[in-house]
C-alpha positions in Angstrom: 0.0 0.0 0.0 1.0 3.3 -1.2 2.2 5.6 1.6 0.2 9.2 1.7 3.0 12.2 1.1 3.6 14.0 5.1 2.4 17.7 5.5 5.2 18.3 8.2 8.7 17.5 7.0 12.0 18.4 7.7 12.1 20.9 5.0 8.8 22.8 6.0 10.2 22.7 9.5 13.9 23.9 9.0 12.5 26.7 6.3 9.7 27.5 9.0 13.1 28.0 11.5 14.8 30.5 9.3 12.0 32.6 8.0 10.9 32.7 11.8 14.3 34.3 12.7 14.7 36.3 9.7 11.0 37.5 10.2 11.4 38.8 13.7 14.4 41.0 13.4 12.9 42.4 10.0 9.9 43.0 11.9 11.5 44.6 14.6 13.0 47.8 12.6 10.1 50.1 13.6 10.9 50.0 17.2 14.4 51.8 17.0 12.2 54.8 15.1 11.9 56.9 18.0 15.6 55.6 20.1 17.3 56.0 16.9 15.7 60.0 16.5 16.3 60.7 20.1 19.8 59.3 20.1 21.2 61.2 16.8 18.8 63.8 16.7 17.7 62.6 13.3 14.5 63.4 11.1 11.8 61.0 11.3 12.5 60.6 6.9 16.1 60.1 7.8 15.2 56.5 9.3 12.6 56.0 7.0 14.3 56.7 4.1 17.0 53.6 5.7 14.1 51.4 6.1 13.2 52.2 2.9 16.2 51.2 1.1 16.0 48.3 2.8 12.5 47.0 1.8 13.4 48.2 -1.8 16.9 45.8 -1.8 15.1 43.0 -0.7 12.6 43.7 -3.6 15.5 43.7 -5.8 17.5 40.8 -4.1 14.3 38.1 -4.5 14.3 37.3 -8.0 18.3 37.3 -7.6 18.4 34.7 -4.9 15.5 32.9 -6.4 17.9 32.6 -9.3 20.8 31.8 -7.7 18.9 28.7 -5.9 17.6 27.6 -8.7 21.2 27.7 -10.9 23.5 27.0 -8.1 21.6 25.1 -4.9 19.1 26.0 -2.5 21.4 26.2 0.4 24.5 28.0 -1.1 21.4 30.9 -1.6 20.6 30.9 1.8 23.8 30.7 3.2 24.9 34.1 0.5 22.0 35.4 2.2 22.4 34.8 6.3 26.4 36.4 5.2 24.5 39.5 3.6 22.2 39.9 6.5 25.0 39.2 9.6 27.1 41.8 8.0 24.7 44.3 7.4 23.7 44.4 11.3 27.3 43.9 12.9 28.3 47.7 10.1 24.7 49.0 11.5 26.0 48.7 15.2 28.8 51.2 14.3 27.1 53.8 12.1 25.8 57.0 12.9 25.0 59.0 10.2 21.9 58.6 7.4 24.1 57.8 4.8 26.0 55.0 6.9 22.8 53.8 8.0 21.0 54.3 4.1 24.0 52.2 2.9 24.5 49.3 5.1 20.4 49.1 4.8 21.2 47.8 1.2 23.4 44.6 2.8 20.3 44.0 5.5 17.2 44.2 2.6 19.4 41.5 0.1 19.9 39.4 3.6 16.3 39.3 4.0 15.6 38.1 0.3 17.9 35.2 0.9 16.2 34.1 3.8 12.8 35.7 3.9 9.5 34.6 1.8 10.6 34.1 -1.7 13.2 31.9 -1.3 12.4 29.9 1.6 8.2 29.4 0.2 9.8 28.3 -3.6 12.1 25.7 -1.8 9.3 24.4 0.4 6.8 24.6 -2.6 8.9 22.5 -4.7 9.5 19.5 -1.6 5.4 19.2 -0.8 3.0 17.3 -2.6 0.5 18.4 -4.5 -2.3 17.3 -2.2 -0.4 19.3 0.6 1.1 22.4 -1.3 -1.0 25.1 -0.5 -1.2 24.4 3.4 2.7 23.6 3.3 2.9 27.4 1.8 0.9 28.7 4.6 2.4 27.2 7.4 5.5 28.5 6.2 4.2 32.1 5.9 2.6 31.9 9.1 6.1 31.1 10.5 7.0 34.6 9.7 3.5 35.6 11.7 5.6 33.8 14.7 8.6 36.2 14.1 6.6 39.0 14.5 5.2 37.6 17.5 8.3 38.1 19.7 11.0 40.6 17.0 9.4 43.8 18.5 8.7 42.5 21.9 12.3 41.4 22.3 13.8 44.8 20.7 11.7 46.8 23.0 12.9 44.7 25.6 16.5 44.8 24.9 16.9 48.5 24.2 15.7 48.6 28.0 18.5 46.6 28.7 21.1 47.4 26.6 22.1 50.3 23.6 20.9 50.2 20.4 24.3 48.8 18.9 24.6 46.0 20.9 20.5 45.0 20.1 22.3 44.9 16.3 25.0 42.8 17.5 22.2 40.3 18.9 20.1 40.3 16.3 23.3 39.5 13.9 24.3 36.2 16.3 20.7 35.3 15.8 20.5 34.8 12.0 23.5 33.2 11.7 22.5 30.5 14.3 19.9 29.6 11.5 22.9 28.4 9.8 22.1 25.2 12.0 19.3 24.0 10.0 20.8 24.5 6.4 21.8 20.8 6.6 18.3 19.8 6.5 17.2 21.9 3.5 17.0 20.2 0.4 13.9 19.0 -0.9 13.9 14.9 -2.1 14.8 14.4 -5.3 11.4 12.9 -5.9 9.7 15.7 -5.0 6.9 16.3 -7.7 6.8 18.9 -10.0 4.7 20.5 -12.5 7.0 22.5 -14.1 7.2 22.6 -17.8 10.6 21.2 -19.3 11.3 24.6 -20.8 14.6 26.9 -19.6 14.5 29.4 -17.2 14.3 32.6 -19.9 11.6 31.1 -21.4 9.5 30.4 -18.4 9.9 33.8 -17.5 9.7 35.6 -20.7 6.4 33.4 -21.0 5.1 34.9 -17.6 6.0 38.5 -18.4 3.8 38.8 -21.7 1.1 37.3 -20.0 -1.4 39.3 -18.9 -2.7 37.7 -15.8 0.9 37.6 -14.4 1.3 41.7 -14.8 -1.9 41.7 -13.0 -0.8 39.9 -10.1 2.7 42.0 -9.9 0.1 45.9 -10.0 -1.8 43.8 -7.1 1.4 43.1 -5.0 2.2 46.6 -4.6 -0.4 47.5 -1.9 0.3 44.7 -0.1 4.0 45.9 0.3 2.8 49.6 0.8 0.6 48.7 3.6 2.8 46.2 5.3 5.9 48.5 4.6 4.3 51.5 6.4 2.2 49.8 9.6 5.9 47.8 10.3 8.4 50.8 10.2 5.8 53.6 11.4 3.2 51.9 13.5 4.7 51.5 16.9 5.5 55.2 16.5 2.2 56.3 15.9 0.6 54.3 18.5 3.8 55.8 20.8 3.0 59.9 20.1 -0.8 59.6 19.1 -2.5 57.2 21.2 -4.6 58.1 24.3 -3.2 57.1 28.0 -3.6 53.9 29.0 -5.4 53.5 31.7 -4.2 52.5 35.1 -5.6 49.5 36.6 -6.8 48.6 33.4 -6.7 45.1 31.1 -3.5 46.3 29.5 -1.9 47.6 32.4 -2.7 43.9 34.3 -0.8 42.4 31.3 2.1 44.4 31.9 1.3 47.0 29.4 1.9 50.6 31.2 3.8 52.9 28.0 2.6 54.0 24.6 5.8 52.3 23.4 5.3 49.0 24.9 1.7 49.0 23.1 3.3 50.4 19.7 5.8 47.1 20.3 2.8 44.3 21.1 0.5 46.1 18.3 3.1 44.8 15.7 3.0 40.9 17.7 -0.6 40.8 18.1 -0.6 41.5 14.2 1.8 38.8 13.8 -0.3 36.8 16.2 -3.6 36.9 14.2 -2.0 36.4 11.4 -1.1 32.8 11.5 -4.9 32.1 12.2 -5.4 34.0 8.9 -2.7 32.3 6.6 -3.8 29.1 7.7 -7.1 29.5 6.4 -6.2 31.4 3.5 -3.9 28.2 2.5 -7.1 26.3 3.5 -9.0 27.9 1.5 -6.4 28.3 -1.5 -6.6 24.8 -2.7 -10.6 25.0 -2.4 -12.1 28.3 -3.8 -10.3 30.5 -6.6 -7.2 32.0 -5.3 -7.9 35.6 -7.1 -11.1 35.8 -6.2 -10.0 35.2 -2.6 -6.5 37.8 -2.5 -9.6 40.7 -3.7 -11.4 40.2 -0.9 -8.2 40.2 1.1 -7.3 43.4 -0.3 -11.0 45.1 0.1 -11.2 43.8 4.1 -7.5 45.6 4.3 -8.6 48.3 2.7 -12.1 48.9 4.9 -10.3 48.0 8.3 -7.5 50.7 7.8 -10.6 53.5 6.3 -12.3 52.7 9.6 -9.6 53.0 12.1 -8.4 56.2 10.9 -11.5 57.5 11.0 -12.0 56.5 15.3 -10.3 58.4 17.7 -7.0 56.4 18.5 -7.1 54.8 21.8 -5.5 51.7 23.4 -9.0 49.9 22.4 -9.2 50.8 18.6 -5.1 50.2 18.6 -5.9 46.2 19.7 -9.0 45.5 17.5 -7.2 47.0 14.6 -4.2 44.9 15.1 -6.3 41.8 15.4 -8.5 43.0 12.5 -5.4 43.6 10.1 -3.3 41.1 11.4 -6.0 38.6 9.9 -5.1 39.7 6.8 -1.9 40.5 6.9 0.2 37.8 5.4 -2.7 35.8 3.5 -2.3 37.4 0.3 1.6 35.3 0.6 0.4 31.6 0.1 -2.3 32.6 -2.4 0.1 34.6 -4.7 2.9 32.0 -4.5 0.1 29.1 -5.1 -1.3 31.0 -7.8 2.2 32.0 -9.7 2.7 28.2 -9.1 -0.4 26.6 -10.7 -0.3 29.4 -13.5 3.9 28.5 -14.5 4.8 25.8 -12.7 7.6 24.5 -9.5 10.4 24.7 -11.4 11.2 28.7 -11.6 8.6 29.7 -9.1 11.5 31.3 -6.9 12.2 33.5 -9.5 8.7 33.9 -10.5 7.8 34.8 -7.3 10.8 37.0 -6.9 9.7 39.4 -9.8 6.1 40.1 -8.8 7.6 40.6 -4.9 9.6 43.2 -6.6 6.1 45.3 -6.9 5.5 44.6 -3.4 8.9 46.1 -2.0 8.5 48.9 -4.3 5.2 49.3 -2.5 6.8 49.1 1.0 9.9 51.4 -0.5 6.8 53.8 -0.8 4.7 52.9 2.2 8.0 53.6 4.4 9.5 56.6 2.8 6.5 58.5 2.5 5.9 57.7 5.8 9.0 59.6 7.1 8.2 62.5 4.5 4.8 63.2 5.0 5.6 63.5 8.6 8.1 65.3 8.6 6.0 68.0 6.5 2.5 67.4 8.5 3.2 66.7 12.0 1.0 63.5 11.4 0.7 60.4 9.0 -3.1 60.6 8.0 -2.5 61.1 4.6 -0.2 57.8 4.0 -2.9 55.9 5.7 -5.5 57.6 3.1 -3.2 56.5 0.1 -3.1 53.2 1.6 -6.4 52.6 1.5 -6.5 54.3 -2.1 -4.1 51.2 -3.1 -5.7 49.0 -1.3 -8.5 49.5 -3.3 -7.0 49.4 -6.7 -5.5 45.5 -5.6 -8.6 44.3 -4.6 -9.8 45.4 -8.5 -7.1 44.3 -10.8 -7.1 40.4 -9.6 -10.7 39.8 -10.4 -9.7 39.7 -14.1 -6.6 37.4 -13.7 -7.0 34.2 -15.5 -6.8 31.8 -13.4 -5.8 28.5 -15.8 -2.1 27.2 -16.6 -1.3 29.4 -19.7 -0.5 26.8 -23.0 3.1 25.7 -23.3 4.6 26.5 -26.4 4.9 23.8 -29.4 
């Protein structure tokens, strides 16, 4: 009797280990906004525009690393990228200037490409089964939701403890240890695969004339805008806008007394609802269309973030909206890479995946950088929330025409 293919394996659970770590120092950027500006005496863009870079080199770096993996090897990629990253935060603990800081950003976004979402997703995509795919995808997206959990948490908490260099210097030990599970990352050599035997260049020429997949890349970008701007600029706004919390109250009881400490657990409650909501997105992904379900992702984003900035901001408002968009937060990840991969195939779906993600760092380039600008000339970030939900809007249109069949092979 035939054996049934295993949801959990030691692939899903060693790529689950490195976008977890990877995820929660990423994640954790927005909390040295305000240390960062009181230590240097820097503009709010100045960080911004550092974070910015960042999210716009990983954009750039994901079709790269896809590439490389898919040329070279899987863990060669991983381990180019865990260098990039280490580096990049061991410099960062020594500058203190923008420039130093825009600069060494470039290092830290390609670190995150080669061990963040794309890479790790098309690796795991290609060692499930078919029958297991789509929930394999989400469980590894919801690992990032874990990072989230404890990155600003633990930054918060260490920049209590210790300076802001030496929180780099630990955050740089910590993506290298994931250097422990490389070992186990390399998918059987039986895995299945529905890639067509074409090369790469035509697989990806293929994809870029089609119609459906320029679609998908217009859609990423609000996904990146709205992700790239709640990350860096959140905590911050929750920090200077928020009303007192009270004393004797439910978040005071949890230990939850500052502005700050809420701007740090808004970000990990996101990340906390979010891996009920990937879950069931990559439940739902291998049962009900995939575009059809990332627009009615993009419209709940889009109505959630209309309706909180239109409440007064208080402690309450702060929590439901983080449980609210944190349902959403990461779902659109499983569905996109399914759909890229039932539309083109395993083989190149790293590098696939890489391009379209490219749209959604520009988006996050934007979400973040406007962030610090529009601050800097307004006092307040109302109008970046507006645009988000503008874009929001305009991804929630452009997937409902996406075809959603495997586009013809070439003779």
């Amino acid at each position: 009797m035939t054996q049934r293919p295993s949801l959990i394996t030691p692939v899903l659970l060693a790529g689950c280990a490195i976008i977890l770590i990877s995820f929660a120092i990423r994640s954790a950027f927005g909390v040295f906004q305000i240390p960062i500006q009181e230590e240097f005496g820097w503009l709010r863009s100045d960080f911004s525009m550092a974070i910015a870079i960042q999210n716009l080199a990983w954009g750039l770096g994901a079709p790269l690393f896809g590439a490389i993996a898919e040329r070279f090897s899987d863990r060669k990629a991983i381990l180019l990228g865990v260098a990039f990253y280490a580096i990049g935060l061991l410099l960062s603990a020594g500058a203190s200037t923008p420039t130093e800081h825009h600069v060494l950003e470039v290092l830290v976004g390609f670190g995150i490409a080669g061990t963040g979402m794309g890479l790790i997703l098309a690796i795991v995509g290609r060692a499930a089964s078919d029958e297991h795919r789509s929930m394999a995808l989400a469980i590894a997206t919801a690992a990032g939701s874990g990072g989230q959990i404890f990155g600003p948490p633990l930054a918060e908490m260490l920049l209590n403890l210790f300076d802001l260099q030496v929180v780099f210097v630990i955050f740089a030990l910590a993506i290298v240890s994931t250097l422990l599970v490389l070992p186990v990352l390399r998918s059987p050599a039986s895995a299945p695969s529905t890639a067509a035997p074409e090369p790469m260049g035509q697989v990806v020429g293929r994809a870029l004339r089609d119609p459906s997949f320029t679609l998908i890349f217009l859609g990423f970008f609000s996904c990146g805008y709205q992700l790239g701007f709640i990350t860096a600029h959140f905590p911050a706004f929750v920090t200077e806008l928020c009303g007192p919390i009270a004393p004797g109250g439910v978040l005071a009881g949890l230990g939850i007394t500052t502005t700050s400490a809420l701007g740090a657990v808004a970000i990990s409650m996101i990340g906390l609802a979010n891996i009920g909501g990937v879950l069931a997105a990559g439940w739902a992904g291998k049962r009900y269309s995939k575009k059809n379900l990332l627009a009615g992702i993009y419209l709940g984003r889009t109505l959630v973030a209309a309706a909180f900035i239109m409440v007064p901001i208080t402690p309450e408002t702060v929590i439901l909206f983080s449980l609210a968009m944190g349902s959403l937060w990461l779902a659109t990840i499983p569905l996109t890479s399914g759909l890229i991969a039932h539309l083109y195939g395993l083989k190149y779906m790293g590098t696939l995946y890489g391009v379209v993600f490219l749209s959604h760092q520009i988006g996050s380039f934007m979400g973040v950088w406007l962030g610090g600008r529009l601050y800097d000339a307004y006092g307040d970030y109302t109008l970046v929330w507006w645009i988000g939900v503008g874009v929001g809007l305009f991804s929630a249109l452009v997937h409902l025409p996406i075809r959603e069949r495997a586009a013809p092979v070439p003779a």
